[in-house]
C-alpha beads as a LAMMPS data file, in Angstrom:
LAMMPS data file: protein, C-alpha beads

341 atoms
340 bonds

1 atom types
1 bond types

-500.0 500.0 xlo xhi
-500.0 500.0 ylo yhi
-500.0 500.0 zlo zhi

Masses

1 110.0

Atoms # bond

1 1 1 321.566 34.642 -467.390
2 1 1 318.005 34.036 -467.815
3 1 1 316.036 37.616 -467.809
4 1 1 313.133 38.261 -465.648
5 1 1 310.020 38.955 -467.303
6 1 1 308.323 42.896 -467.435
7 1 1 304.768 42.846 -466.493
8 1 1 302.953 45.353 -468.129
9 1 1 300.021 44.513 -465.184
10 1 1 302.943 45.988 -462.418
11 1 1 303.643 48.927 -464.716
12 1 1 299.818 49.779 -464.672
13 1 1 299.546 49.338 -461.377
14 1 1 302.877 51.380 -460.453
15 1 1 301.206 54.612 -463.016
16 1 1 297.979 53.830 -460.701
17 1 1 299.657 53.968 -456.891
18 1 1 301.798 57.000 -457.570
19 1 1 298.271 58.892 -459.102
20 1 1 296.758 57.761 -456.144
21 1 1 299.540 59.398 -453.783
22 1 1 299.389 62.646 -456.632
23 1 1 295.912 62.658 -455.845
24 1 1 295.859 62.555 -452.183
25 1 1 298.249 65.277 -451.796
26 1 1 296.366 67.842 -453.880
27 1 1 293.590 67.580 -451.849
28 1 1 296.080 67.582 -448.160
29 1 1 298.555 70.388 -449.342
30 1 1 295.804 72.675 -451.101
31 1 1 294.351 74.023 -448.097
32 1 1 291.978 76.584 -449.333
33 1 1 289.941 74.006 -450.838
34 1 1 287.838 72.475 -448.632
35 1 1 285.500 71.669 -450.641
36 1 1 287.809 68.835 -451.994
37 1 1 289.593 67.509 -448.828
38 1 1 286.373 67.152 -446.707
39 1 1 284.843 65.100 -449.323
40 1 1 284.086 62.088 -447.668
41 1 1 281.179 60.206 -449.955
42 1 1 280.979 57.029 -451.537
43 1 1 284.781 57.996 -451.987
44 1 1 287.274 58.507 -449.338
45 1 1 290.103 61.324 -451.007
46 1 1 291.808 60.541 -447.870
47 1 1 292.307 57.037 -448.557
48 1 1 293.966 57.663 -451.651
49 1 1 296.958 57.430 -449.253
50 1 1 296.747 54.029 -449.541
51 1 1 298.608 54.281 -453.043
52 1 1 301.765 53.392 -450.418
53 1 1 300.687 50.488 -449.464
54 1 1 300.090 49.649 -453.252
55 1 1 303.632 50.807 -453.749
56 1 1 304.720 48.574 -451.063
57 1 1 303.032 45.047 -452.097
58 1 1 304.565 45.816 -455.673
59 1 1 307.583 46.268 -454.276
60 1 1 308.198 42.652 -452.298
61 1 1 307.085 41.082 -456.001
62 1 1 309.600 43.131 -457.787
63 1 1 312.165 42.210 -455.697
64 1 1 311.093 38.477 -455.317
65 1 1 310.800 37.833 -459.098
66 1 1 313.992 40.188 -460.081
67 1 1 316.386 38.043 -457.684
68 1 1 316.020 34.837 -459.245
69 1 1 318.390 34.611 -461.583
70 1 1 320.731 36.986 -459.786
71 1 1 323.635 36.461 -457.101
72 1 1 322.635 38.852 -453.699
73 1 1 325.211 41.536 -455.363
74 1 1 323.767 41.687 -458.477
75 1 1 320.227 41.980 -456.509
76 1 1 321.486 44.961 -454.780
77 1 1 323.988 46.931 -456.731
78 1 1 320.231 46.712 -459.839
79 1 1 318.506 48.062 -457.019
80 1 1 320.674 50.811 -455.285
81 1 1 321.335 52.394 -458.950
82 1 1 317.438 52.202 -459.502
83 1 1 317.361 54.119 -456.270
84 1 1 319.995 55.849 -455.169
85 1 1 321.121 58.564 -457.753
86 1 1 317.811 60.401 -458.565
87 1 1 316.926 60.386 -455.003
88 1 1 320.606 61.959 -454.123
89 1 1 320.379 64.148 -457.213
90 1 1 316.733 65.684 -455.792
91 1 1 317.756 65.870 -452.985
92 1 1 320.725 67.761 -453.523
93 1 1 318.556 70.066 -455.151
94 1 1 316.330 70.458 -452.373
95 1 1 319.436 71.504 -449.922
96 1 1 320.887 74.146 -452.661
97 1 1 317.079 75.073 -452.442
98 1 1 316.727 75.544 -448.543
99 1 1 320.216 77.146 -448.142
100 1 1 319.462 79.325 -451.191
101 1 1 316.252 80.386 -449.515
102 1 1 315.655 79.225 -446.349
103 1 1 311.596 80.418 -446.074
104 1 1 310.497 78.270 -449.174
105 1 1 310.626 75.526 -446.980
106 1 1 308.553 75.460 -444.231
107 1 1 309.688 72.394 -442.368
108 1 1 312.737 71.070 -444.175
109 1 1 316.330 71.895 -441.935
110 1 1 319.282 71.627 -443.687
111 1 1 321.985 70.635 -441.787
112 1 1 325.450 68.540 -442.186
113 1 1 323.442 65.592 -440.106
114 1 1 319.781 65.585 -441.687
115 1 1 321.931 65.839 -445.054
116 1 1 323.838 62.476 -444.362
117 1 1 320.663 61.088 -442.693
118 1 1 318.945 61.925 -446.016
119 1 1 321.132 60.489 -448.149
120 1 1 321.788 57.500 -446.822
121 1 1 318.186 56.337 -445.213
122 1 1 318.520 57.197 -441.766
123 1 1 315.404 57.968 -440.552
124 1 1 315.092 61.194 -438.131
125 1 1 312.502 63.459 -436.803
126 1 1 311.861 66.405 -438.634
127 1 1 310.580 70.103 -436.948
128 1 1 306.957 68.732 -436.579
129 1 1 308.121 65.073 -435.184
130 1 1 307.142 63.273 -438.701
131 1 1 309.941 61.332 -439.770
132 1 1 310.707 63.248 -443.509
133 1 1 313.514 63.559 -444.746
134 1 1 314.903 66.647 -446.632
135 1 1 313.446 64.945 -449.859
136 1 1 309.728 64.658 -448.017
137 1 1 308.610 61.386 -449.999
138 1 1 312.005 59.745 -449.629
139 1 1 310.678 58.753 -445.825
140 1 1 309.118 55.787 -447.907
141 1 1 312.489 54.837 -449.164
142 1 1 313.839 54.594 -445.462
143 1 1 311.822 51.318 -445.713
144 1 1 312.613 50.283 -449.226
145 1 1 316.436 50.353 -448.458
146 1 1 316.049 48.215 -445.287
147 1 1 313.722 45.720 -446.909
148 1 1 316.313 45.391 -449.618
149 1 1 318.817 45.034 -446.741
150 1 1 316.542 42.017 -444.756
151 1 1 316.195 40.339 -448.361
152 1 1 319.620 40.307 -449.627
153 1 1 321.034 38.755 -446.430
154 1 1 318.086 36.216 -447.357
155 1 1 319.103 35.327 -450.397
156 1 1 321.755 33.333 -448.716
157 1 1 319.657 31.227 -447.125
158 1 1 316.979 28.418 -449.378
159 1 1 313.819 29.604 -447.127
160 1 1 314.050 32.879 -447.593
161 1 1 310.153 33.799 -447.818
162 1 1 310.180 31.884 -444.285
163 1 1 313.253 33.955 -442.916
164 1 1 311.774 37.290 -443.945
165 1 1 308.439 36.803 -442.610
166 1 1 309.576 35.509 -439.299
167 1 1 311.853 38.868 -439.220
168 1 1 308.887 41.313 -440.508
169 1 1 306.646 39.277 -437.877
170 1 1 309.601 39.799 -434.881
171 1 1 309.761 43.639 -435.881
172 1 1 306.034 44.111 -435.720
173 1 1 305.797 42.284 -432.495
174 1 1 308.296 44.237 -431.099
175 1 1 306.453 47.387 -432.149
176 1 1 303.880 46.620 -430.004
177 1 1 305.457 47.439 -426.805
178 1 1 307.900 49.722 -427.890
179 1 1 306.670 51.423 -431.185
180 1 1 309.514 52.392 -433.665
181 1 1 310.170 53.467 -437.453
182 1 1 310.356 50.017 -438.656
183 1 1 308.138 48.241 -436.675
184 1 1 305.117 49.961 -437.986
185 1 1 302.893 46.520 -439.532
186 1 1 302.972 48.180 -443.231
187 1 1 306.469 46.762 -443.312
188 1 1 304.177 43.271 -443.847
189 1 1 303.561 44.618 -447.147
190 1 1 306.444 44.081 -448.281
191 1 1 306.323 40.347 -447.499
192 1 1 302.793 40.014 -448.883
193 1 1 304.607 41.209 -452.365
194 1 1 306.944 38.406 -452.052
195 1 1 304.154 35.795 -451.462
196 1 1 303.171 36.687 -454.783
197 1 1 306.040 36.746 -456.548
198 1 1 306.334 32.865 -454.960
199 1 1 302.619 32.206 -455.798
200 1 1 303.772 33.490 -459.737
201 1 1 307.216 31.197 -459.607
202 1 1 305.160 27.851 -459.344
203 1 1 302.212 28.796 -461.475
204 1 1 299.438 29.047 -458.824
205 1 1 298.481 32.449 -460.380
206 1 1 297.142 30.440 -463.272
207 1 1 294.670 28.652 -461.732
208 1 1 292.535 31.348 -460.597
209 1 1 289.802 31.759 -462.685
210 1 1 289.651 35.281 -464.761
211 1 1 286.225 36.225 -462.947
212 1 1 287.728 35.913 -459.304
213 1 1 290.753 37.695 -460.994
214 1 1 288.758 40.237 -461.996
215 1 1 286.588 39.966 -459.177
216 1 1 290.129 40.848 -456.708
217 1 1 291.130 44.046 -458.517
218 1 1 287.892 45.595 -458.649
219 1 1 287.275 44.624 -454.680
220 1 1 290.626 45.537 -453.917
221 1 1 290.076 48.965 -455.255
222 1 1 286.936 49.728 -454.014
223 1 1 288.217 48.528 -450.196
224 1 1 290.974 50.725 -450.500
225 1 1 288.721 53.951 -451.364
226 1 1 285.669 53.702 -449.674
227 1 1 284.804 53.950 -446.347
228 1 1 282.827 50.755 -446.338
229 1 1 285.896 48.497 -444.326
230 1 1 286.975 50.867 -442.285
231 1 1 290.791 52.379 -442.185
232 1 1 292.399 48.771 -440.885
233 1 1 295.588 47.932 -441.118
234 1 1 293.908 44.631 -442.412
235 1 1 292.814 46.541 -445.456
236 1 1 295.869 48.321 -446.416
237 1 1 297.544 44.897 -445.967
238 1 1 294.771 42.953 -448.250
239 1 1 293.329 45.131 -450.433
240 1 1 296.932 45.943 -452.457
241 1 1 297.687 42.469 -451.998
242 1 1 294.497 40.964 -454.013
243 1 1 295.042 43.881 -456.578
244 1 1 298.679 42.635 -456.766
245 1 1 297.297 38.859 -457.052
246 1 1 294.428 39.698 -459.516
247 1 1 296.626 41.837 -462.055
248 1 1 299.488 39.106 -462.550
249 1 1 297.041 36.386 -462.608
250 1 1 295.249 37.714 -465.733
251 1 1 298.539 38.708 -467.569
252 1 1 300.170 35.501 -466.877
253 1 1 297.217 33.643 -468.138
254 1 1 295.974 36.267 -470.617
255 1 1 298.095 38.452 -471.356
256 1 1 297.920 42.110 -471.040
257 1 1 298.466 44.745 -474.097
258 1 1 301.085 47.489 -473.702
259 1 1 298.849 50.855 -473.904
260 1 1 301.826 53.285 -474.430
261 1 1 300.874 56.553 -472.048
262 1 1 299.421 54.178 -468.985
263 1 1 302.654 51.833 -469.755
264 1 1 305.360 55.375 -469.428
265 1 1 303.586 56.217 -466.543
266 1 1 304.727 53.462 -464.755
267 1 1 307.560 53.341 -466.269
268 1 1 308.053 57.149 -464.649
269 1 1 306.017 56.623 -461.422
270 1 1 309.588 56.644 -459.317
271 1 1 309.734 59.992 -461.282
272 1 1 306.482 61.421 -460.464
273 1 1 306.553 59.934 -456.502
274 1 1 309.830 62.169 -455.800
275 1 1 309.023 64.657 -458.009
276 1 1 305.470 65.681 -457.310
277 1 1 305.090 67.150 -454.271
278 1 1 307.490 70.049 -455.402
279 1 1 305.691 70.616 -458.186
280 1 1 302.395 70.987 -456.750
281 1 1 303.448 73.141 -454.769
282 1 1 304.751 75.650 -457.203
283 1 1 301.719 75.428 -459.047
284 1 1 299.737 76.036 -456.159
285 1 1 301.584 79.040 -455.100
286 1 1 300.407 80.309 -458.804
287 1 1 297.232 79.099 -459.044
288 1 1 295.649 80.398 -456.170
289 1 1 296.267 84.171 -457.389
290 1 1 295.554 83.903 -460.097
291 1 1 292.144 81.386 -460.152
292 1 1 291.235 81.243 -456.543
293 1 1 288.196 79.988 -457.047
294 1 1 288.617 76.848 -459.179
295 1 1 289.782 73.850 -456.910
296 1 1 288.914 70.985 -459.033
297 1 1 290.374 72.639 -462.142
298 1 1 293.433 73.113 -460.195
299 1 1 293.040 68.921 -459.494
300 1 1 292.781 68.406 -463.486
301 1 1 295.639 70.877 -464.756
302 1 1 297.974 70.063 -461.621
303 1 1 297.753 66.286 -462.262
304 1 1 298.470 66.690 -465.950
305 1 1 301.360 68.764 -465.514
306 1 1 302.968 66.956 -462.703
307 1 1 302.837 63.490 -464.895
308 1 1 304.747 65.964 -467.673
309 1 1 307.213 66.498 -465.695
310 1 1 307.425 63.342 -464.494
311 1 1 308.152 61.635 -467.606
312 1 1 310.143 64.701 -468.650
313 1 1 312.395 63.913 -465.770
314 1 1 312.414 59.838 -466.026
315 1 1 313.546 60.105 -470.000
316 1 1 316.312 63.079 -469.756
317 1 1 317.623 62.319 -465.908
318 1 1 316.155 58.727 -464.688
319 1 1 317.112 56.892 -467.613
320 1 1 319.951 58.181 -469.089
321 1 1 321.607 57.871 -465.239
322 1 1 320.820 54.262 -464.966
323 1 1 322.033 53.423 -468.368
324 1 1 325.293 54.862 -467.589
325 1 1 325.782 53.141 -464.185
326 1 1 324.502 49.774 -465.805
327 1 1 327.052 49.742 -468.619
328 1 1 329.505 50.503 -465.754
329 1 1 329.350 47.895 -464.231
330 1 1 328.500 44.923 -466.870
331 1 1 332.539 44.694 -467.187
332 1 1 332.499 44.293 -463.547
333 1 1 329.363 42.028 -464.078
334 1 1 330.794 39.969 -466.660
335 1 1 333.961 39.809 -464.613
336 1 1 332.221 38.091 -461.814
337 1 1 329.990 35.479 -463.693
338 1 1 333.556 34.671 -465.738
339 1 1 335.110 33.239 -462.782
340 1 1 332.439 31.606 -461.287
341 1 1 331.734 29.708 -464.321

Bonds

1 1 1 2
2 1 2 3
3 1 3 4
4 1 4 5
5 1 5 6
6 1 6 7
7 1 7 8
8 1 8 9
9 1 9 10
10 1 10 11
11 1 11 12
12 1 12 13
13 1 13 14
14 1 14 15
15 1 15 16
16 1 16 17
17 1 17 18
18 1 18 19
19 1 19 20
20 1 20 21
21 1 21 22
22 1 22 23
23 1 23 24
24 1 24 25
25 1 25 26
26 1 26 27
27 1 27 28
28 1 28 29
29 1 29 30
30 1 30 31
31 1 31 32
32 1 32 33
33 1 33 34
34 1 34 35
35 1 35 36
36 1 36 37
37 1 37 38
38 1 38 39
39 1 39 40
40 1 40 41
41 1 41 42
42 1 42 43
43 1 43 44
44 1 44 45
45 1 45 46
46 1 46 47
47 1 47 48
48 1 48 49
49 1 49 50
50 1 50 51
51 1 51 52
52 1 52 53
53 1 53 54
54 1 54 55
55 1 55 56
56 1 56 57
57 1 57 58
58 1 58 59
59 1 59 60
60 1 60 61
61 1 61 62
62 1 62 63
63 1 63 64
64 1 64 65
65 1 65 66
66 1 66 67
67 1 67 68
68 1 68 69
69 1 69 70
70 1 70 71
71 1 71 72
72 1 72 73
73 1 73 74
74 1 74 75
75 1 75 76
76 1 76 77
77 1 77 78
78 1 78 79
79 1 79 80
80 1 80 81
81 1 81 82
82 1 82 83
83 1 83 84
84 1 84 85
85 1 85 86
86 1 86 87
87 1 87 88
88 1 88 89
89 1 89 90
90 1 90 91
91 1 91 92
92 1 92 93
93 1 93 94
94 1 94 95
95 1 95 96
96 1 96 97
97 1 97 98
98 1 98 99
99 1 99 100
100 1 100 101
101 1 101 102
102 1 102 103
103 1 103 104
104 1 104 105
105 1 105 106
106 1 106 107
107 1 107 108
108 1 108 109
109 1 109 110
110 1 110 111
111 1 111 112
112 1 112 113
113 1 113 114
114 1 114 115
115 1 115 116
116 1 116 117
117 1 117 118
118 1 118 119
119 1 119 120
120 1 120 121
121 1 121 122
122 1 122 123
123 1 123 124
124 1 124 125
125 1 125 126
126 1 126 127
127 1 127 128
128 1 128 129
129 1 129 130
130 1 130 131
131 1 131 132
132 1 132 133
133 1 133 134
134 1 134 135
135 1 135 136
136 1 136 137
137 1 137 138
138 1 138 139
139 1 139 140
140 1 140 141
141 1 141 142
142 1 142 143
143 1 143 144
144 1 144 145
145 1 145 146
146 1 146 147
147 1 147 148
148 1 148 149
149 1 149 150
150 1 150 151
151 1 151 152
152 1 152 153
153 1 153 154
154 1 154 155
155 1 155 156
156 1 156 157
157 1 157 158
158 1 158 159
159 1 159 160
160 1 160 161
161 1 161 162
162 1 162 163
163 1 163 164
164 1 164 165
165 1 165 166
166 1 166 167
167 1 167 168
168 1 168 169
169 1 169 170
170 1 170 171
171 1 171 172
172 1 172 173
173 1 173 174
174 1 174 175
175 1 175 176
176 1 176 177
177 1 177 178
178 1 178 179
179 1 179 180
180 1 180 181
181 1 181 182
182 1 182 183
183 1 183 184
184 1 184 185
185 1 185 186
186 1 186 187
187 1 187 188
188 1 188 189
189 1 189 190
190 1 190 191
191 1 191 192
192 1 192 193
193 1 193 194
194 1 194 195
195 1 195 196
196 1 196 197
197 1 197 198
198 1 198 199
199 1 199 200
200 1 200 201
201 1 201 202
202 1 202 203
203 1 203 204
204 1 204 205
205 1 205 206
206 1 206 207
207 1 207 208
208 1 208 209
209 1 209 210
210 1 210 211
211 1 211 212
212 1 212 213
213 1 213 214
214 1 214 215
215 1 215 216
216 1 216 217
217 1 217 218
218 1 218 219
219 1 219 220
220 1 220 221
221 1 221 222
222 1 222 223
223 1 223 224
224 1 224 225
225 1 225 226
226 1 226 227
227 1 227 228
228 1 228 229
229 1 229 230
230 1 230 231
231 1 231 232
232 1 232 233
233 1 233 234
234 1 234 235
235 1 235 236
236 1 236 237
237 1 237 238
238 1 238 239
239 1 239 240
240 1 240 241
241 1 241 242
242 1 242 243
243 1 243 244
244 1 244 245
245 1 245 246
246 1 246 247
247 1 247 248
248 1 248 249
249 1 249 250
250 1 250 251
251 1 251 252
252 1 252 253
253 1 253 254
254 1 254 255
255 1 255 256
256 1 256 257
257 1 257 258
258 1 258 259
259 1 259 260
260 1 260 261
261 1 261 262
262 1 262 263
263 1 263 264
264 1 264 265
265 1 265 266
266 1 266 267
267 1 267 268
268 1 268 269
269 1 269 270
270 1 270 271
271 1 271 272
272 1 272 273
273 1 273 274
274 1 274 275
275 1 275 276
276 1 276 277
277 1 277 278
278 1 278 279
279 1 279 280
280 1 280 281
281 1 281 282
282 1 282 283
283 1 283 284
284 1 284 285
285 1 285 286
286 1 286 287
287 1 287 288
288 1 288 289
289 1 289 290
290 1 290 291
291 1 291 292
292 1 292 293
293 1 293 294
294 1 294 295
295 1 295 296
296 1 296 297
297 1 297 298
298 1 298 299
299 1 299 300
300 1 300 301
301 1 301 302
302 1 302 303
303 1 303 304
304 1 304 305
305 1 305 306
306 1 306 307
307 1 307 308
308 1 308 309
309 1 309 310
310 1 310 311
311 1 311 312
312 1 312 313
313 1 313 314
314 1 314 315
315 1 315 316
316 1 316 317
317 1 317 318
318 1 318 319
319 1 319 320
320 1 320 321
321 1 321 322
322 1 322 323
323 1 323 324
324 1 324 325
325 1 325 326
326 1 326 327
327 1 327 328
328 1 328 329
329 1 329 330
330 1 330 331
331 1 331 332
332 1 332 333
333 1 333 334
334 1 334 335
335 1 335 336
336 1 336 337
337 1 337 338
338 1 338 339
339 1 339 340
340 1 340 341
C-alpha cells in the first residue's frame, strides 16, 4: 500500500497554528495584563485566534491526501487512535482533577453526562453557555470527529469533494435560520483543506509560480493578524486557505528542509493544543505572586515552557500510545488487505 507523503510545509504550519492559539490565550486568560490584551496596533493579539481556522484548513488536506490509498476503515480507525486516547487520557485527568478539587475549576462540571458527552464528542453547554467540554480545547474536536464522520461515508462515493461540499454548504444554510453547533460557516474550512489536497493530487500546486507562492503565505498571514480586512468570516476562510496553498506549492516544487525544533513542534502541536491551556494556567497562578509586574516576560517564559511540555508529553504519552494501538491492529490490517487481494 502506497504511503502518503509527510510534508514538512504542514508540520511548520501545524507548530505555527497551535503558537498562534498559545499566544492568544496568554493574552485572554492573563487578566491582569492589560497592557497585552488591549494591544490592538499594526497587530491584532486577538486575531491570533485565528490559529483554528489554520488548524482547520490543515485538517481537510490531511485527511484528503491520507485517504487515498486507504479503505474508509483504515481512514478512520488512523484517525480515531490519532485522536481519541490522549484526548480521553486528559481528560480523565481533568475529571480526577475537578472531583479531587472542585474550586480549581471555575467552569468545568463533572458529571456522569458531561463525562460521556466529553468523551465521545457530544457537544453541550457548559455553566457560561459556551459549548466546552470538560477538556476546554476538545470543543474543536466536536468538529474534527464529525468531519471525519461526513468524509468517511464519502469515501464511498467517486465525487466525494462534490458530496462534502454540498453537505458543509446544506449545514451552513441551514444555520442561517436556525443557528446550531455545526452549522457555524468555519465548518467550510474543512472543505477548503480538501480542495487542496485535490489541487496537490493532480499537480496544479506546481504551476504556481514561487513568487505568488510566496506572495500567499506572507498575505495570508498578515490578513489573518491585522486589522486591515476586517474580522470576516471571508478571511478566516481565505487567509488559512492561501497559507495552506502557498506552503505545499513551494515544497512540492522546491522542496522544504526539515529544521528539527520547528519540525517536533508540529510534530507535538496536538500535544501542546490540549495541553496548554492547563499549563498556563498553573504558571499564571505562580507568576503573578511572585513577578506581578512583568507581563511580557510571563509571554516569553510561559510559551517556552508550555512547548516543553508539549513535546515532553507527545514523546513519553502521544507516541508511545499510538505505536501500541498501530501495531495492534496491523494483524487486523494485514488480515483485511489478505482477503481482499
Amino acid at each position: 500500500m502506497k504511503q502518503e507523503p509527510k510534508l514538512v510545509g504542514i508540520q511548520y504550519l501545524r507548530g505555527i497554528a497551535a503558537l498562534m492559539v498559545v499566544c492568544y490565550h496568554i493574552c485572554a486568560q492573563t487578566l491582569t495584563y492589560d497592557g497585552m490584551r488591549n494591544y490592538h496596533g499594526i497587530f491584532d493579539v486577538w486575531k491570533l485566534v485565528s490559529g483554528i481556522d489554520l488548524f482547520f484548513v490543515i485538517s481537510g488536506f490531511v485527511m484528503w491526501v491520507t485517504s487515498q490509498h486507504r479503505t474508509p476503515g483504515e481512514f478512520v480507525w488512523r484517525r480515531l487512535i490519532r485522536i481519541v486516547p490522549l484526548y480521553w487520557l486528559l481528560t480523565g485527568l481533568i475529571v480526577v482533577l475537578a472531583l479531587i478539587a472542585p474550586g480549581t475549576f471555575r467552569v468545568t462540571h463533572v458529571s456522569v453526562m458531561t463525562t460521556v458527552k466529553s468523551l465521545f464528542f457530544i457537544p453541550y453547554a457548559n455553566a457560561d453557555g459556551d459549548f466546552f467540554p470538560i477538556l476546554a480545547p476538545g470543543w474543536t474536536l466536536n468538529y474534527e470527529m464529525f468531519f471525519y464522520a461526513l468524509f468517511s461515508l464519502a469515501l464511498f462515493t467517486r465525487h466525494r469533494l462534490i458530496w462534502v461540499g454540498l453537505a458543509l454548504a446544506s449545514l451552513i444554510v441551514v444555520g442561517w435560520s436556525k443557528p446550531s453547533f455545526y452549522t457555524n460557516p468555519m465548518i467550510a474550512e474543512f472543505w477548503c483543506g480538501m480542495f487542496i489536497g485535490y489541487a496537490y493530487d493532480r499537480g496544479w500546486l506546481r504551476k504556481i509560480p514561487l513568487a505568488l507562492a510566496v506572495g500567499l503565505i506572507a498575505g495570508g498571514l498578515a490578513s489573518l493578524l491585522t486589522p486591515v480586512w476586517g474580522n470576516t468570516r471571508a478571511v478566516y476562510l481565505l487567509s488559512p486557505m492561501a497559507i495552506v496553498m502557498g506552503s505545499v506549492a513551494i515544497e512540492q516544487v522546491h522542496g522544504l528542509r526539515r529544521i528539527e525544533w520547528p519540525a517536533l513542534l508540529g510534530d507535538a502541536s496536538y500535544s501542546l493544543y490540549l495541553t496548554h491551556l492547563y499549563v498556563l494556567r498553573v504558571l499564571h497562578i505562580l507568576w503573578v505572586r511572585l513577578f506581578p509586574d512583568n507581563p511580557w516576560c510571563f509571554a516569553a517564559v510561559a510559551m517556552v515552557i508550555v512547548s516543553l511540555v508539549a513535546v515532553g508529553v507527545f514523546r513519553t504519552v502521544e507516541t508511545p500510545m499510538l505505536a501500541w494501538f498501530k501495531r495492534a491492529s496491523r494483524p487486523k490490517m494485514a488480515t483485511s488487505l489478505d482477503a481482499a487481494g
